[in-house]
C-alpha positions as CSV (number, residue, x, y, z in Angstrom):
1,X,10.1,-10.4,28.5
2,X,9.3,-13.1,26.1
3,X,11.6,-15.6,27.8
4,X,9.9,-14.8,31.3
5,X,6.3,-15.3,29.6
6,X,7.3,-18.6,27.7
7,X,9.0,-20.2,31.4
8,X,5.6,-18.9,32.8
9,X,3.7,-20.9,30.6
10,X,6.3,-24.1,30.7
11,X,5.9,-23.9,34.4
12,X,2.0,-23.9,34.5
13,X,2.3,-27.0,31.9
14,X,4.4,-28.7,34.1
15,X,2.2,-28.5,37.6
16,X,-0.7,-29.4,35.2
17,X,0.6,-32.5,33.9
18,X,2.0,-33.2,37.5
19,X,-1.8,-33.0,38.9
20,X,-2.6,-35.2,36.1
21,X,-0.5,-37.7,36.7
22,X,-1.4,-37.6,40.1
23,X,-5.1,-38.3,39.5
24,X,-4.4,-41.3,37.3
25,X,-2.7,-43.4,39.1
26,X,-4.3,-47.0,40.7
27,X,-3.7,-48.4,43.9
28,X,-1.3,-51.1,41.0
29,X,0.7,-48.3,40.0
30,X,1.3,-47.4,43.0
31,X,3.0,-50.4,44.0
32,X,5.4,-49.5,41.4
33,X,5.9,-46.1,41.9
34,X,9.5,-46.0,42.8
35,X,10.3,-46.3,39.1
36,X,7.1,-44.2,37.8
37,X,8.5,-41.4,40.1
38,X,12.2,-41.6,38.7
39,X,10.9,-42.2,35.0
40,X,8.7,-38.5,35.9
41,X,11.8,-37.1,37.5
42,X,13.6,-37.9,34.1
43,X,11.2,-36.5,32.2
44,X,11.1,-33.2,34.0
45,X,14.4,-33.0,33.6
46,X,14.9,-33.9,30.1
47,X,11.9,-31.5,29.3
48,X,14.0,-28.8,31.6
49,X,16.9,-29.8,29.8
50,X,15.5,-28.7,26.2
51,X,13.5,-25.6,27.6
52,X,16.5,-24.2,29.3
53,X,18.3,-23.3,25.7
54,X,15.2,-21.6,23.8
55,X,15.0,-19.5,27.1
56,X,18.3,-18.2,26.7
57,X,17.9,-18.2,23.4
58,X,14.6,-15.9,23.4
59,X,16.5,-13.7,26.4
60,X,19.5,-12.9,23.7
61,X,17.4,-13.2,20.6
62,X,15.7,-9.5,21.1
63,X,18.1,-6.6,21.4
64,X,16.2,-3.5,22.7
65,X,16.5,-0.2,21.1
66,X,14.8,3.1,19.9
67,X,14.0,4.7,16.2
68,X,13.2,8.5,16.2
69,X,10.8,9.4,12.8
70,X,8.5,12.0,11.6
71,X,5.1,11.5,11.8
72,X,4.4,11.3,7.9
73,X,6.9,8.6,7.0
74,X,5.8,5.6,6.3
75,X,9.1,3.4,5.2
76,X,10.5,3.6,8.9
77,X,8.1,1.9,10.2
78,X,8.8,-0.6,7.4
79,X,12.0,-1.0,8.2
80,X,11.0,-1.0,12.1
81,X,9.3,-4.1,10.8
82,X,12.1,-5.4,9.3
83,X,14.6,-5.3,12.2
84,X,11.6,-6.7,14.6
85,X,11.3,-9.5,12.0
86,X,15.3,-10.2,12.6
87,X,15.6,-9.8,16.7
88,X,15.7,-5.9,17.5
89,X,12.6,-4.6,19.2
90,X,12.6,-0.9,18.6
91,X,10.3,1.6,20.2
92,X,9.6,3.9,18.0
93,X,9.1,7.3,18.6
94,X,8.0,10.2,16.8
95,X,10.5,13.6,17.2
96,X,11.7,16.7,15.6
97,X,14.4,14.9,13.6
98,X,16.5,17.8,13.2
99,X,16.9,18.0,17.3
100,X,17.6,14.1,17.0
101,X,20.3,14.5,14.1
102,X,22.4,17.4,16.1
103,X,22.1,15.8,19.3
104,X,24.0,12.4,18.0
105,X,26.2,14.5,16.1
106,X,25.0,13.1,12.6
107,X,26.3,15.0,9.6
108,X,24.4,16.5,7.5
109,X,25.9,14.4,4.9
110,X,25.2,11.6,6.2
111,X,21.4,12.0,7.0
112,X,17.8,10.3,6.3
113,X,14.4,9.8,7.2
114,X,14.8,8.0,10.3
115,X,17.6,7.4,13.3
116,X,17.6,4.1,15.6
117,X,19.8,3.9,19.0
118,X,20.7,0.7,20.2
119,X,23.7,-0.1,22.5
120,X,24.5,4.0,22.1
121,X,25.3,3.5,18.9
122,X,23.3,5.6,15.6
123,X,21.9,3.9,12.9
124,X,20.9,6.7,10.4
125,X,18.0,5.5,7.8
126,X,18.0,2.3,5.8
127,X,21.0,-0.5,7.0
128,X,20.8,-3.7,6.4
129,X,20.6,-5.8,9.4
130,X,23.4,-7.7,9.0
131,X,25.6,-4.5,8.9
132,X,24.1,-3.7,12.2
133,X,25.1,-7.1,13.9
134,X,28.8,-7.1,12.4
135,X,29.0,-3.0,13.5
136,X,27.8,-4.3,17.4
137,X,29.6,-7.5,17.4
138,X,32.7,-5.6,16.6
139,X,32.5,-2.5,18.1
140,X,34.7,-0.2,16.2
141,X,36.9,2.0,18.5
142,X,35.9,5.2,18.1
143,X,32.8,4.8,16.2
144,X,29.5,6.8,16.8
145,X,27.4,4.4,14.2
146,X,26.7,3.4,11.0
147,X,24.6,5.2,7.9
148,X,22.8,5.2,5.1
149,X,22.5,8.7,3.5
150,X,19.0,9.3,1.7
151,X,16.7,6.3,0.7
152,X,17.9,4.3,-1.9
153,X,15.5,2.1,-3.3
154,X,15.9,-1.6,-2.5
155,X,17.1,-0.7,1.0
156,X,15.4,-2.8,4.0
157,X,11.8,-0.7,3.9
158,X,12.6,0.6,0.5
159,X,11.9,-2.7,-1.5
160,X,9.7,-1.0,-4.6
161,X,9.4,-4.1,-7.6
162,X,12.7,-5.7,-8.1
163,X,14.6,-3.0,-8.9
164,X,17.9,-2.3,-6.2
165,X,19.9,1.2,-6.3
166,X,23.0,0.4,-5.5
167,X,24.0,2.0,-2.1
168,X,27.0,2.1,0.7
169,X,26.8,1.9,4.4
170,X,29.0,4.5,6.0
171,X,30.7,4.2,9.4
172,X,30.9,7.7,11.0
173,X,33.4,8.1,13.8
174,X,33.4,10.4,17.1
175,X,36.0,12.5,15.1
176,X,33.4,13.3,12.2
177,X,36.0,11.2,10.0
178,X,34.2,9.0,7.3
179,X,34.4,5.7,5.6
180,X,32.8,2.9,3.2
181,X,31.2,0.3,6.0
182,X,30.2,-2.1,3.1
183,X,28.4,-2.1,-0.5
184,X,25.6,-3.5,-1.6
């Protein structure tokens, strides 16, 4: 949506600065306008040229998703934050967790204070972003998502001072089998 806005506005620059270069001209520059109209063309393109990669850039850049919370917890939507602040837009919405956690089939084990979808994927409670970009980029076989049991302090939306619990990212398959995702 961002990408359609931002062409939206380059567009509307673009007629402006058409009409205004329209208005300026002299009966002497008109004379000459076969180049002045090829040097414009030029420009429009070149400007075209340079719009057309931040367009698909913005279009990729923001990967759509939802987090499920309680109403009382305040470090999800920190970490909501964080994940907005590093491309994934995620709607949040407040549920009865325990509904949310038994219908993705998160164990029990495995569980915190907040659960984000994106691509069908869980992403139970604190992970770091750049788990969740390696875990989507590789797409594990069998995998149902990624978690963080608990809220270990210095997790993204955890940061308290400069003190970091050290904590693993699990990867949970469809089987209910478990393993160490990374450490950090």
């Amino acid at each position: 949506m961002q990408a359609y806005v931002f062409m939206l506005k380059l567009g509307a620059i673009l007629a402006d600065f058409s009409k205004r270069s329209q208005k300026v001209r002299t009966n002497a520059m008109q004379q000459k306008s076969g180049n002045k109209k090829r040097t414009y063309s030029k420009f429009l393109l070149l400007l075209f040229g340079l719009a057309l990669p931040v367009y698909i850039w913005a279009a990729k850049a923001q990967v759509g998703g939802k987090m499920y919370k309680s109403p009382s917890c305040g470090c999800c939507e920190k970490w909501a934050s964080y994940m907005k602040e590093n491309g994934y837009n995620l709607e949040t919405v407040v549920a009865n967790m325990q509904e949310i956690k038994e219908k993705y089939k998160i164990p029990q084990e495995m569980q915190s204070c907040h659960t984000a979808i994106i691509n069908g994927y869980f992403f139970e409670g604190h992970i770091p972003v750049e788990d969740i970009k390696d875990f989507l980029k590789k797409h594990p076989g069998d995998s149902a998502g990624l978690a963080v049991p608990g809220m270990p302090i210095g997790s993204p939306g955890m940061e308290q001072s400069t003190f970091i619990e050290p904590y693993n990212v699990y990867l949970v398959k469809k089987n209910g089998d478990i393993s160490v995702w990374s450490q950090h």
